[in-house]
C-alpha beads as a LAMMPS data file, in Angstrom:
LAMMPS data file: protein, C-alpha beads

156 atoms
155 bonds

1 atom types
1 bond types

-500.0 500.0 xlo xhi
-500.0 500.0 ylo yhi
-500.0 500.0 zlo zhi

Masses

1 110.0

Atoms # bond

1 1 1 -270.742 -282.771 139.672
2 1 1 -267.025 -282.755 140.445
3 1 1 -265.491 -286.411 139.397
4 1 1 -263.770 -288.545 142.214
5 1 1 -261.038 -290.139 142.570
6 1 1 -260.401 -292.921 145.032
7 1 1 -256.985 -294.293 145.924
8 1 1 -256.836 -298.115 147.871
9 1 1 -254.026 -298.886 149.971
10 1 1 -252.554 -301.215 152.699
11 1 1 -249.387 -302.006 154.931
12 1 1 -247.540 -304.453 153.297
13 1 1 -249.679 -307.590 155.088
14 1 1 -253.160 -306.027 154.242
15 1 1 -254.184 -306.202 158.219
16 1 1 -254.711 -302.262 157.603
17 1 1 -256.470 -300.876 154.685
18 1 1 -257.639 -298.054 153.435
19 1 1 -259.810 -296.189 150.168
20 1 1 -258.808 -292.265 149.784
21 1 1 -261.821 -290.661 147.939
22 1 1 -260.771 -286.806 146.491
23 1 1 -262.099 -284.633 144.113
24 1 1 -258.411 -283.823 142.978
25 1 1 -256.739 -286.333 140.773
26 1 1 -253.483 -288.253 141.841
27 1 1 -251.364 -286.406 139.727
28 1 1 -252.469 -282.839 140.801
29 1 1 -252.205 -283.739 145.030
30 1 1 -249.443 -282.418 147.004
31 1 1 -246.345 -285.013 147.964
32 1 1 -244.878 -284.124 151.508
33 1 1 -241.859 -285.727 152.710
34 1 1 -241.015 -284.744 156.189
35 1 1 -237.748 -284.697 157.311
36 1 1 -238.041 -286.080 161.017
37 1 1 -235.946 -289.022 161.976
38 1 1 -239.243 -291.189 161.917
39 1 1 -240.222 -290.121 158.659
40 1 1 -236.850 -290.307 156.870
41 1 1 -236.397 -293.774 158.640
42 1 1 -240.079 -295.067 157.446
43 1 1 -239.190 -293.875 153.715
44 1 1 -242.907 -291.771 154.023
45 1 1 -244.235 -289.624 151.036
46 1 1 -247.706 -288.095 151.982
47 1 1 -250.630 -286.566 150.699
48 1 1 -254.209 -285.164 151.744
49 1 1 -256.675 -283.507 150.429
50 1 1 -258.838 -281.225 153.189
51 1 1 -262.191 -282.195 150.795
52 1 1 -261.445 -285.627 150.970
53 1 1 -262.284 -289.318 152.684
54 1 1 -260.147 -291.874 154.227
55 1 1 -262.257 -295.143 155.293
56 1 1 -260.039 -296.959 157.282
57 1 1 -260.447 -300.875 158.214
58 1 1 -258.357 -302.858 160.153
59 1 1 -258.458 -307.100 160.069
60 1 1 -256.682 -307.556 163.644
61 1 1 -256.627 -304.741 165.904
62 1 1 -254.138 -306.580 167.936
63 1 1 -251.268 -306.014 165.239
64 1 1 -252.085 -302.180 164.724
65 1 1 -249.682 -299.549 166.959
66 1 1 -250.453 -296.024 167.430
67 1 1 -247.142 -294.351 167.657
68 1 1 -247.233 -290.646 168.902
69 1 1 -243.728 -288.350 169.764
70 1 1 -242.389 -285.096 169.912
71 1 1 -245.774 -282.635 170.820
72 1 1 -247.578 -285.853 170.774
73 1 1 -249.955 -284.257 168.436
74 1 1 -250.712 -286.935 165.550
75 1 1 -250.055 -290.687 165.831
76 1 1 -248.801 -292.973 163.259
77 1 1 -250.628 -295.687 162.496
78 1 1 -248.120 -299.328 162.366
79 1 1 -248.897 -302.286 161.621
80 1 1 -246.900 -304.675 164.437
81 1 1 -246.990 -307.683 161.441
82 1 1 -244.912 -306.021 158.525
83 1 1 -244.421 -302.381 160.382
84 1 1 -245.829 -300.325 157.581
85 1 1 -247.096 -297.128 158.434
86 1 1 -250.289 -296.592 155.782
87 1 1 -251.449 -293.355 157.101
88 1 1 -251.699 -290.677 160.399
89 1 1 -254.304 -289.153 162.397
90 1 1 -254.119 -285.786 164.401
91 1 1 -257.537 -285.281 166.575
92 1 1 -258.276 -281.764 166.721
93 1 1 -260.924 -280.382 168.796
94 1 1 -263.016 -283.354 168.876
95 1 1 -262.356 -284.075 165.256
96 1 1 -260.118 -286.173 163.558
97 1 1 -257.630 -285.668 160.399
98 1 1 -254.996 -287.828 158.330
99 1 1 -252.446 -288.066 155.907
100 1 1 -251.769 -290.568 154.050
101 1 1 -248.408 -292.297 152.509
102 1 1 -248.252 -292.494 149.096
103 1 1 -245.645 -295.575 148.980
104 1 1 -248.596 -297.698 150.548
105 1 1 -250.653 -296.907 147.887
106 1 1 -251.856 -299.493 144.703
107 1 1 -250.169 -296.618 142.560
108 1 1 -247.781 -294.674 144.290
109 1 1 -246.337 -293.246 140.778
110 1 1 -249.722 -291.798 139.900
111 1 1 -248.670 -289.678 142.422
112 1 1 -246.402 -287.335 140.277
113 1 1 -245.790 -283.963 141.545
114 1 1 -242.457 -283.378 142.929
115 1 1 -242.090 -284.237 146.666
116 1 1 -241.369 -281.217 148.730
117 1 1 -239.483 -281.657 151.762
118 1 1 -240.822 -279.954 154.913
119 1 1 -239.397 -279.404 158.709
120 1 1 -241.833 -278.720 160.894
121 1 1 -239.386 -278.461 164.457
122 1 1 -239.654 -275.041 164.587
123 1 1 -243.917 -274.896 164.331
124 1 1 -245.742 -274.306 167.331
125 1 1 -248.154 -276.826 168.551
126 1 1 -250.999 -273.786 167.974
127 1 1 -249.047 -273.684 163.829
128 1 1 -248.789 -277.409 163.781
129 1 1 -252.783 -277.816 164.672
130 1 1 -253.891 -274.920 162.199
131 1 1 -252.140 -276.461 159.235
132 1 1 -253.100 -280.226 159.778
133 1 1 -256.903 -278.770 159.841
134 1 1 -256.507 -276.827 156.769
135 1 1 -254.323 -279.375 154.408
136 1 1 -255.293 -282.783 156.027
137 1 1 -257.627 -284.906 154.769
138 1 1 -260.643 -283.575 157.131
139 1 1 -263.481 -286.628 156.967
140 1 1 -261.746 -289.947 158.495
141 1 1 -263.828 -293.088 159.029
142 1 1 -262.240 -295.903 161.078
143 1 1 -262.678 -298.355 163.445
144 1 1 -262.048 -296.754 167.516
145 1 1 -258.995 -298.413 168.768
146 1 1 -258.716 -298.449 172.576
147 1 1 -255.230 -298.819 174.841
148 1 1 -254.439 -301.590 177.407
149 1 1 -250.815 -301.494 178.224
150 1 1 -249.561 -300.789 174.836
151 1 1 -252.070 -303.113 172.769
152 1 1 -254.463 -302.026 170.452
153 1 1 -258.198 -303.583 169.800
154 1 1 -260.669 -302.896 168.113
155 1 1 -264.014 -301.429 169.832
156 1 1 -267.459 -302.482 167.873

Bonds

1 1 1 2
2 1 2 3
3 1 3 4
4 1 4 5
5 1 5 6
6 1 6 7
7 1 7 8
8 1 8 9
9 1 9 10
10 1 10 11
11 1 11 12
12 1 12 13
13 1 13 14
14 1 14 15
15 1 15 16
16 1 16 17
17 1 17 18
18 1 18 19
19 1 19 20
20 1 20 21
21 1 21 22
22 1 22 23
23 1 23 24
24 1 24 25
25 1 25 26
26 1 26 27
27 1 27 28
28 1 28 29
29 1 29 30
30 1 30 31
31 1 31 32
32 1 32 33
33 1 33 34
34 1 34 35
35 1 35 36
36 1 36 37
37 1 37 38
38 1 38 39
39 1 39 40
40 1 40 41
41 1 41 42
42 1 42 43
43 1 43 44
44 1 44 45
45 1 45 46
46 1 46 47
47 1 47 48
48 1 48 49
49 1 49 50
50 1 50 51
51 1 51 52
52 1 52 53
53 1 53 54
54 1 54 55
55 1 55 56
56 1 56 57
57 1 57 58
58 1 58 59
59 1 59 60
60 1 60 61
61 1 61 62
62 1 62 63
63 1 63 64
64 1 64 65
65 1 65 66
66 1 66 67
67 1 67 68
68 1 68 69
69 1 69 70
70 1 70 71
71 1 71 72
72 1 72 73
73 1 73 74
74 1 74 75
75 1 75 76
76 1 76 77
77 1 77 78
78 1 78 79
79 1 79 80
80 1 80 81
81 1 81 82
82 1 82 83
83 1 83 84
84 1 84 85
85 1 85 86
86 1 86 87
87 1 87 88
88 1 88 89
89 1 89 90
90 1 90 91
91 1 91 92
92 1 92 93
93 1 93 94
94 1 94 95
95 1 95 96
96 1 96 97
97 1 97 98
98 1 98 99
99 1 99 100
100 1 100 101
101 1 101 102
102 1 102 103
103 1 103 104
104 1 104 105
105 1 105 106
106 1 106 107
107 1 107 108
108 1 108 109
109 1 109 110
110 1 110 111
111 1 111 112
112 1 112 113
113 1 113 114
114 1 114 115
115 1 115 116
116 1 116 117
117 1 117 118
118 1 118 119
119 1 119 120
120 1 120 121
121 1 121 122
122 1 122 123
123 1 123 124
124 1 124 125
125 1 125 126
126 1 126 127
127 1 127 128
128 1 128 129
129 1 129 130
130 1 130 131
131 1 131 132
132 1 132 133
133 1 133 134
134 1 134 135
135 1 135 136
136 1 136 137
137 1 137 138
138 1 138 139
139 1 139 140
140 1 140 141
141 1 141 142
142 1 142 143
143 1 143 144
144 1 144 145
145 1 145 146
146 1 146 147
147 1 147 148
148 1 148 149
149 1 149 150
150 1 150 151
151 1 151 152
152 1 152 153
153 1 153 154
154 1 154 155
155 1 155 156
């Protein structure tokens, strides 16, 4: 059996939380740092794994902002309290991926491959897609969170 290794993290007020489970050590996953303006201003390094597991949990749905822009194709996950952004999600046919970012993690330094810089303006939304479901982490577990006028709760 393949070891595991899982990876906790949190915005900076713990409201949202996550455990990354992957059967490829810190030190061996890619680091992405994408050079849109909300990336570079957010100071995001991410990973995935596509054989991994995010469980996401969420203390007060209320302070949690889904943030989409651009093709509108993946949505950042904020935290309204401290305005960390822990991880993304990109649904895809039903089913949904994420990246994670590395600097909300307990160790981001395990994390020590070189970061490779990407721009991804010039994918189309049928390139963008195909690559999330091939290099993002592909089993996500979190709570649903439902829009009324710009707020986020949490469904149960």
């Amino acid at each position: 059996m393949k070891e595991r290794h899982r990876t906790s993290g949190r915005c900076h007020c713990g409201n949202i939380r996550f455990e990354f489970d992957s059967g490829v050590p810190r030190s061996e996953l890619p680091v992405r740092v994408c050079g849109c303006a909300f990336c570079v201003r957010h100071g995001a390094r991410y990973t995935s794994d596509p054989g991994g597991a995010i469980h996401v949990e969420i203390d007060d749905g209320a302070l949690v902002q889904r943030y989409a822009f651009g093709h509108r194709t993946a949505e950042f996950i904020l935290c309204r309290r401290c305005g960390c952004v822990p991880l993304a999600t990109s649904i895809i046919d039903g089913h949904t991926y994420a990246i994670i970012n590395i600097n909300v993690t307990e160790d981001p330094d395990a994390f020590s491959r070189p970061a490779a810089s990407f721009d991804y303006d010039d994918e189309t939304v049928e390139e963008r897609l195909t690559r999330r479901k091939e290099n993002w982490i592909g089993t996500v577990t979190m709570p649903a969170l439902c829009i009324n006028r710009n707020f986020l709760w949490i469904t149960r």
